[in-house]
Backbone as CSV, one residue per row, in Angstrom:
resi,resn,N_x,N_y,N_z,CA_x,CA_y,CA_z,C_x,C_y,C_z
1,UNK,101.496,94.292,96.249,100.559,93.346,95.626,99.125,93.803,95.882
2,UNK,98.313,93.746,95.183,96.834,93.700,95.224,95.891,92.603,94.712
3,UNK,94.977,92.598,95.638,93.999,91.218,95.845,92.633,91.635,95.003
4,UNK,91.962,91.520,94.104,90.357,91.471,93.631,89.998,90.721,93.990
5,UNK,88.527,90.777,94.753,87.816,89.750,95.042,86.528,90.090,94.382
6,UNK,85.933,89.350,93.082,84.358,89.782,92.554,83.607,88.913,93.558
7,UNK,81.785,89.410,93.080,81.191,88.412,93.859,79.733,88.932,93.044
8,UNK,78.648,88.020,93.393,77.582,88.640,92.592,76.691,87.492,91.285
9,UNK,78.270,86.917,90.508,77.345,85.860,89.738,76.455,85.182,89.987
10,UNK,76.084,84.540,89.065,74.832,83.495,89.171,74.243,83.235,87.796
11,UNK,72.730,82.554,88.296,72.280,82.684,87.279,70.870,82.936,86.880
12,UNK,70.279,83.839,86.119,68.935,84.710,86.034,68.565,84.178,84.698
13,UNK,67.477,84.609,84.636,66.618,84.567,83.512,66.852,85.639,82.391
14,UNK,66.416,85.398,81.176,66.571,86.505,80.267,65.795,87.903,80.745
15,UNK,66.250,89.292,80.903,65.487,90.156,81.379,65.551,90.127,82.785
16,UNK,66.455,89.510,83.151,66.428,89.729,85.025,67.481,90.350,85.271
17,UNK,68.248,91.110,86.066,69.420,91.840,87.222,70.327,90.971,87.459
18,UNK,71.403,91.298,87.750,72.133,91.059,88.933,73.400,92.049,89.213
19,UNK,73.439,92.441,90.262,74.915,93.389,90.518,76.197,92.427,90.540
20,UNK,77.143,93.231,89.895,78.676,92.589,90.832,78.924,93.464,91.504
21,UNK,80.040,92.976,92.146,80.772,93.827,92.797,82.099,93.124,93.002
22,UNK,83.124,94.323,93.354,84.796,93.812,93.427,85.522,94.770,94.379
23,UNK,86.410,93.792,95.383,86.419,94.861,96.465,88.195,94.892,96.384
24,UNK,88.751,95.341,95.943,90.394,95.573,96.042,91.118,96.026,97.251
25,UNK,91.876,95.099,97.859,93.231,95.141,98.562,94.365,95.298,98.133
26,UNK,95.573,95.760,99.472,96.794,95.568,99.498,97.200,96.534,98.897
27,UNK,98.459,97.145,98.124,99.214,98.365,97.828,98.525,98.803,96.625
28,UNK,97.436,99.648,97.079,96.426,100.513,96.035,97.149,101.933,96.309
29,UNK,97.793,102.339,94.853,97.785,103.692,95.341,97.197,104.900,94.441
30,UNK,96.608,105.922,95.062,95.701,106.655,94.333,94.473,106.367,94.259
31,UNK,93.895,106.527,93.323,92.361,106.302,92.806,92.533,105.753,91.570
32,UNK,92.485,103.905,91.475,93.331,103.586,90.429,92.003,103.361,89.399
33,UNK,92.155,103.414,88.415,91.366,103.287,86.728,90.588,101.898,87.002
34,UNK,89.803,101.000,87.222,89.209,100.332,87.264,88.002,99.592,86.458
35,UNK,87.900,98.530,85.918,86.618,98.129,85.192,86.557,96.645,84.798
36,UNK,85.550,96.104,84.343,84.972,95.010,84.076,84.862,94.163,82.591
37,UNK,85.529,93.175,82.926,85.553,92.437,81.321,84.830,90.936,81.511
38,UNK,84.646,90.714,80.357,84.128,89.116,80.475,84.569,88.771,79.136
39,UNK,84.418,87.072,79.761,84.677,86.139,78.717,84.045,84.739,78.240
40,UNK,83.426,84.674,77.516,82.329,83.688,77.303,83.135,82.754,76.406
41,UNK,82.737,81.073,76.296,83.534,79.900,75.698,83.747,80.085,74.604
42,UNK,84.766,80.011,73.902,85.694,79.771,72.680,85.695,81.597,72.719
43,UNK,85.778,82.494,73.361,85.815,84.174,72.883,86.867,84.506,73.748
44,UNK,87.530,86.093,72.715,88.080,86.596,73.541,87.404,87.428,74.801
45,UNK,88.433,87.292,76.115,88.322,88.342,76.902,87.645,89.899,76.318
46,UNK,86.727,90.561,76.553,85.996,91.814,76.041,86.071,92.602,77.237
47,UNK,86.147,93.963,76.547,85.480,94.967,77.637,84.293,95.421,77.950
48,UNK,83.774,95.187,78.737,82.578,95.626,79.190,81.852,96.923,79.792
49,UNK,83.010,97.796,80.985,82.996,99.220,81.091,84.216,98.996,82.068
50,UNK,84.718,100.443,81.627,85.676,100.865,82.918,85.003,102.430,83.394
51,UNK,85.678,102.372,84.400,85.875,103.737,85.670,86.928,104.288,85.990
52,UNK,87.067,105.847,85.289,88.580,105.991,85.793,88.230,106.653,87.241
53,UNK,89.612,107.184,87.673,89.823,107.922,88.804,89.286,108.801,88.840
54,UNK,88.383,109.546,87.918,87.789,110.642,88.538,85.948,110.226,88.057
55,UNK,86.047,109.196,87.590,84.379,108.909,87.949,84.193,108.777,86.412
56,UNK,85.028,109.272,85.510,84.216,108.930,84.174,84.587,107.606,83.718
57,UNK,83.006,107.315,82.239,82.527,105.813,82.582,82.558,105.426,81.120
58,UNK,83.187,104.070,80.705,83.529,104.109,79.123,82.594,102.560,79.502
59,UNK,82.087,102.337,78.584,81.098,101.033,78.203,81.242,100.332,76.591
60,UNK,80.989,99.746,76.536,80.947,98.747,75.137,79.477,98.943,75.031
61,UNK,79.732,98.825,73.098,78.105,99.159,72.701,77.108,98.188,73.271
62,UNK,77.535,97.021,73.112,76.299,95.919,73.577,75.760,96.075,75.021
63,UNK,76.979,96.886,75.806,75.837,96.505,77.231,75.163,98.248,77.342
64,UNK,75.756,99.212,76.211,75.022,100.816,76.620,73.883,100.774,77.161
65,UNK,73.536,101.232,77.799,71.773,101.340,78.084,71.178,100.544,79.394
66,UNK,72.037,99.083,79.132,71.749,98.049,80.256,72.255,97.885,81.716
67,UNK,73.612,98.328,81.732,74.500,98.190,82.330,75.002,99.444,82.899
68,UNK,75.365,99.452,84.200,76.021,100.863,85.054,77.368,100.415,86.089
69,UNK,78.682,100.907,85.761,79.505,100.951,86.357,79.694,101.867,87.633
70,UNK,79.598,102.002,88.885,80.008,103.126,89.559,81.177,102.022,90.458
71,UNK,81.204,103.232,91.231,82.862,103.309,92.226,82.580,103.782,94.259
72,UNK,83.298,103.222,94.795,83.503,103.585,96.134,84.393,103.815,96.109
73,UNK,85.400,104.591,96.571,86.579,105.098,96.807,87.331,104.621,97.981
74,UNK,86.258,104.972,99.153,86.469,104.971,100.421,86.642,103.302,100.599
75,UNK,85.726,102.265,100.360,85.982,100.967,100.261,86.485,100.407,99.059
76,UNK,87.263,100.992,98.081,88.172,100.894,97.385,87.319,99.901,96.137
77,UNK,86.005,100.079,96.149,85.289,98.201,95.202,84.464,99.208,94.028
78,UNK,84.154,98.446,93.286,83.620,98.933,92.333,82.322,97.691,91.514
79,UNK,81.366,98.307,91.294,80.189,97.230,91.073,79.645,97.788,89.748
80,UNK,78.941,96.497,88.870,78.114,96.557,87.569,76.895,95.965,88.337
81,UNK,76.062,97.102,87.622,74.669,96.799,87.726,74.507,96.142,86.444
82,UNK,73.391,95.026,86.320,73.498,94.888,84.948,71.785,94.217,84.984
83,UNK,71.137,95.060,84.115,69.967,94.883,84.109,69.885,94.428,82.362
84,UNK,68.415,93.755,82.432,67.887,93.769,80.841,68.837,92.848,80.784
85,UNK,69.028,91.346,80.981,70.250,90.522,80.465,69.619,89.774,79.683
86,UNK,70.707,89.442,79.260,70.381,88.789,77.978,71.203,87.461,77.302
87,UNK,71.206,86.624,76.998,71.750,85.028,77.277,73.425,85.099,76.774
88,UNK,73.304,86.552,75.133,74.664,86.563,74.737,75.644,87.393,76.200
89,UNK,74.554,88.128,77.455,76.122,88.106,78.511,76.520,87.159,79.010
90,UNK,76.317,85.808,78.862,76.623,84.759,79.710,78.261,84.769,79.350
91,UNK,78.952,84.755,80.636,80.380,84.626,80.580,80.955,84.658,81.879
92,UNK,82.147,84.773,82.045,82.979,84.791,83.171,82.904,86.226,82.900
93,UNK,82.911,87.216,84.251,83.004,88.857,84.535,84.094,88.854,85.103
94,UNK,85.447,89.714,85.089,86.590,89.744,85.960,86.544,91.149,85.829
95,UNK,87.031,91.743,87.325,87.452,92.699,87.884,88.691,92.999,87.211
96,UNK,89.118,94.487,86.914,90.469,94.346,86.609,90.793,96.106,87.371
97,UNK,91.844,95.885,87.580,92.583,97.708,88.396,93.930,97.690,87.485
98,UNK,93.882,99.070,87.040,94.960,99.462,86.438,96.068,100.948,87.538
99,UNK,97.357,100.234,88.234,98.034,101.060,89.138,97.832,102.635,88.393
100,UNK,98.403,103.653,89.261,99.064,104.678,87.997,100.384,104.374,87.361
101,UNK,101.038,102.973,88.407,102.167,103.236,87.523,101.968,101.873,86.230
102,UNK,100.863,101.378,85.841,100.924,100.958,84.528,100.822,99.380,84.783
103,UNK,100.710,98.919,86.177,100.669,97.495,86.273,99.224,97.170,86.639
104,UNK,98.254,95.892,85.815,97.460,95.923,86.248,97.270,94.757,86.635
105,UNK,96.104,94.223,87.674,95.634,92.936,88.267,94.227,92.856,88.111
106,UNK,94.090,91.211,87.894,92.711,90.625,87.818,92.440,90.112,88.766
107,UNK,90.926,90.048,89.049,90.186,89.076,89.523,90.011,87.997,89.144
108,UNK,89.652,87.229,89.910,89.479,85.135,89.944,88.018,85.343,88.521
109,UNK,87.232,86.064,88.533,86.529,86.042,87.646,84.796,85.822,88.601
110,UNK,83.903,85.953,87.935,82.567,85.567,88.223,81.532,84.496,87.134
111,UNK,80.933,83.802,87.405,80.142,83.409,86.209,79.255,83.808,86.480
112,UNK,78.777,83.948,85.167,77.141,85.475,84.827,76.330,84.337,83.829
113,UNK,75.484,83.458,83.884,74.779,82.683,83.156,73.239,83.178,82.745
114,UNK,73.025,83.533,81.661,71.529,84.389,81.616,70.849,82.707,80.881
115,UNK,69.892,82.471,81.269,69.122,81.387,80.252,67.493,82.001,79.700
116,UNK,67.443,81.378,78.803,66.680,81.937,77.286,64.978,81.032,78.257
């Protein structure tokens, strides 16, 4: 089993920061594929960026430019920087890890509230 724990939400102004971060436990094996989705009221779940195992970084057009995924290995967590926000990111952010063998787990989620 493996545990996500995000942390980091809140809530900023249009044009302000905030990092997440997500720190994964329990039977991790490898350097598993990792990344960040959100979900804002009445929408689907979206992707936002992932991180695979060897460091490369896939993003969605809306956050290109704004937003930076990196990775710890050694403490197994992985964090979005997310600068330049903007009111349409307001949503729940969840952590997600994909095993190598094909099973993946979420996080409890974060709320990310930008106001105008």
């Amino acid at each position: 089993q493996v545990q996500l724990v995000e942390s980091g939400g809140g809530l900023v102004q249009t044009g302000g920061s905030l990092r997440l971060s997500c720190a994964a436990s329990g039977n991790i094996f490898s350097v598993p594929a990792m990344g960040w989705y959100r979900q804002a009221p009445g929408k689907q779940r979206e992707l936002v960026a992932t991180i695979s195992s060897t460091s490369s970084t896939n993003y969605a057009d809306s956050v290109k430019g704004r937003f930076t995924i990196s990775r710890d290995n050694a403490k197994n967590t992985v964090n979005l920087q997310m600068n330049s926000l903007k009111p349409e990111d307001t949503a729940v952010y969840y952590c997600k890890l994909n095993q190598p063998s094909g099973r993946s787990y979420w996080g409890q989620g974060t709320q990310v509230t930008v106001s105008s």
